[in-house]
C-alpha positions, 0 to 999 in steps of 0.5 A: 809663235801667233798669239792673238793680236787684241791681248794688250802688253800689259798682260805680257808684262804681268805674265813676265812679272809671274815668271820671276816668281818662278825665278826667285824661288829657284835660288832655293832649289838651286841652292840645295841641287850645287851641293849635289853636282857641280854648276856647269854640269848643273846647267848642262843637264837644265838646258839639255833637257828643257831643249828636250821637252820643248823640242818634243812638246812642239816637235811639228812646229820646230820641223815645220819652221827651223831652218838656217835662219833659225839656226843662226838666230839660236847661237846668235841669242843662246850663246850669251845666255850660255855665257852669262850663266857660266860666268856669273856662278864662276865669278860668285866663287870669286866674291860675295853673293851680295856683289854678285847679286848686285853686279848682275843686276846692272843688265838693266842698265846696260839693255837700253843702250845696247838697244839704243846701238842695236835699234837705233832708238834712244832711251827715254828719260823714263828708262835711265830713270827707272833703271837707276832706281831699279839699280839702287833696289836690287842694292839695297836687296843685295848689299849687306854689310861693309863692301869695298869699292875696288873691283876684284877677278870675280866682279870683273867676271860678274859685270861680264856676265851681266853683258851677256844677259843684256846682250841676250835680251837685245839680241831676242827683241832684235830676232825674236820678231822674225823668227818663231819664238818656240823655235828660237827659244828650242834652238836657244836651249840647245846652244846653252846645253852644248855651251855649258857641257864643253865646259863641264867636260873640259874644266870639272869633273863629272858628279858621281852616281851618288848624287842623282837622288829622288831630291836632286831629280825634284829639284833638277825637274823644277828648275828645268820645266819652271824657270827654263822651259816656261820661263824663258819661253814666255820671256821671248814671246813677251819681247815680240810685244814689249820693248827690252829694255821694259822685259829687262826691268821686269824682269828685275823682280826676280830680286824681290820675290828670291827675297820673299823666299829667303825670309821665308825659308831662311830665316833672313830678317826684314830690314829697312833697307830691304823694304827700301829695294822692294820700294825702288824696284816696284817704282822702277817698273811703274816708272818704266811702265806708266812714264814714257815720254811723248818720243817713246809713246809715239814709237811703241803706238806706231809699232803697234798699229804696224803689228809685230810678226 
C-alpha cells in the first residue's frame, strides 16, 4: 500500500496509539458476544468476514497485486496471528484473567530479539528498558490479589500465544516492507479465518440459532470492522515506517484504555497500582520513542533517507 512519503513516523505511532483505543474497548464487546458462541467460532466469524470486506473494499487492488508471493508472505504472517488468538482464549480457560493478561503482554519483551535474530539488528538499550517497564505496567494493570509463581497448563499455553503475536509482529515488519500491506493484511485475515474454522469444526460444537441476535450482530459488527479490518490494517502499514519492536510497545496501550473501560463499565476501582501501570506503560513508549541510542538513531535515519517500499 503507497502512503505519501513526507507523513513523519510520529503520526504512525499516534495512528497505532488510536487503534488500541479500539482494542481496549473490544474486551467489553468480546465479553458479552463469548456468552453467545463459543470463541473459536467467534474468531471464525471475525476474521471470515473482515478478510470479506476488506477483500471486497479493495478487490482491484488485491487482483492486481496478489500473487504467489503474497500468498506465501499471508500464511507466513496469518498463522501465528491465528494461533496466538486460539491459544491465548484456550489458556484463559486454564488460569486467571490477570495471568493471562499478563503472560501476553510479554510479547513486548520478546519483539526485539526476535527482530534481533530475524533482522540481524540489536535492541537498543531504550528497547529492553522500555519493554520492562512496559512489563511491570501491564502487571501492575493486570495482577491482582495473591499469585502464585509456578506456571500451570494455561500459562504455559499463554506464554506460547505471547510467541505467536510477536512472531507475528516480526514476520509483518520483515514482509511487510515488500509486499502490499492491504493485500498482505487481506490474505493475513483469510489464513486466521481458515485456521480458527478447522479449529472450531474439529473441537466445539457450532452455536445454535438462538444466539445470532440484533446484540451479537452489533457486537460481531464492531469487533470485526473496529479492531480487525481497521486495526490490523493500520497495524501493518505502521510497521513499513516504524521499527517492531516500537509497534509492539505501542501497542501496549491496549492495556490501559481495556483499563479505562472497565472502571468505566464495570465499576472496577481506581487503584495505586493502577495508576502506577498507566505510569510505566506511557513511560515505556516515551522511553521507546524519545531515547534511542546513537547506533539506533543512525539505523532508522539511514532507513529513512533509503525509503521503505
Amino acid at each position: 500500500m503507497r502512503t505519501p512519503r513526507n507523513i513523519p513516523s510520529w503520526a504512525y505511532a499516534v495512528a497505532v496509539v488510536l487503534t488500541t483505543v479500539a482494542y481496549g474497548a473490544s474486551y467489553v464487546v468480546i465479553k458479552d458476544a463469548m456468552e453467545a458462541v463459543a470463541t473459536s467460532w467467534l474468531l471464525a466469524m471475525r476474521f471470515g468476514l473482515a478478510a470479506a470486506i476488506l477483500g471486497v473494499a479493495f478487490r482491484r487492488r488485491i487482483a492486481r497485486m496478489i500473487d504467489l508471493s503474497h500468498v506465501l508472505a499471508g500464511v507466513v504472517v496469518g498463522l501465528p496471528e491465528a494461533l496466538g488468538f486460539l491459544l491465548q482464549n484456550l489458556g484463559l480457560t486454564q488460569t486467571s484473567p490477570g495471568r493471562n493478561a499478563f503472560l501476553t503482554a510479554t510479547y513486548c519483551v520478546m519483539v526485539p530479539f526476535l527482530a534481533w535474530a530475524v533482522e540481524r539488528r540489536r535492541p537498543g538499550a531504550n528497547n529492553v528498558v522500555a519493554a520492562l517497564m512496559c512489563l511491570t505496567g501491564v502487571g501492575l494493570l493486570s495482577l491482582t490479589g495473591r499469585q502464585s509463581l509456578s506456571l500451570g497448563a494455561g500459562d504455559w499455553l499463554t506464554l506460547f500465544s505471547a510467541l505467536m503475536y510477536a512472531s507475528n509482529m516480526v514476520a509483518v515488519g520483515r514482509l511487510g516492507r515488500a509486499h502490499d500491506a492491504v493485500c498482505l493484511t487481506f490474505l493475513m485475515l483469510a489464513t486466521c479465518a481458515i485456521v480458527c474454522l478447522g479449529w472450531a469444526v474439529a473441537l466445539e460444537p457450532a452455536p445454535a440459532a438462538s444466539a445470532f441476535t440484533a446484540e451479537f450482530a452489533a457486537q460481531l459488527a464492531y469487533i470485526t470492522i473496529a479492531t480487525t479490518v481497521v486495526g490490523l490494517l493500520v497495524q501493518n502499514v505502521a510497521q513499513r515506517h516504524l521499527p517492531s519492536s516500537e509497534v509492539a510497545l505501542l501497542l501496549s496501550f491496549e492495556s490501559v484504555f481495556a483499563a479505562v473501560f472497565s472502571v468505566a463499565f464495570y465499576g472496577e476501582k481506581i487503584t495505586p497500582s493502577l495508576l502506577a501501570g498507566f505510569a510505566l506503560i506511557f513511560g515505556a513508549v516515551l522511553v521507546s520513542q524519545f531515547a534511542p541510542g546513537r547506533r539506533q538513531a543512525d539505523e532508522l535515519r539511514a532507513e529513512a533517507r533509503e525509503g521503505r517500499p
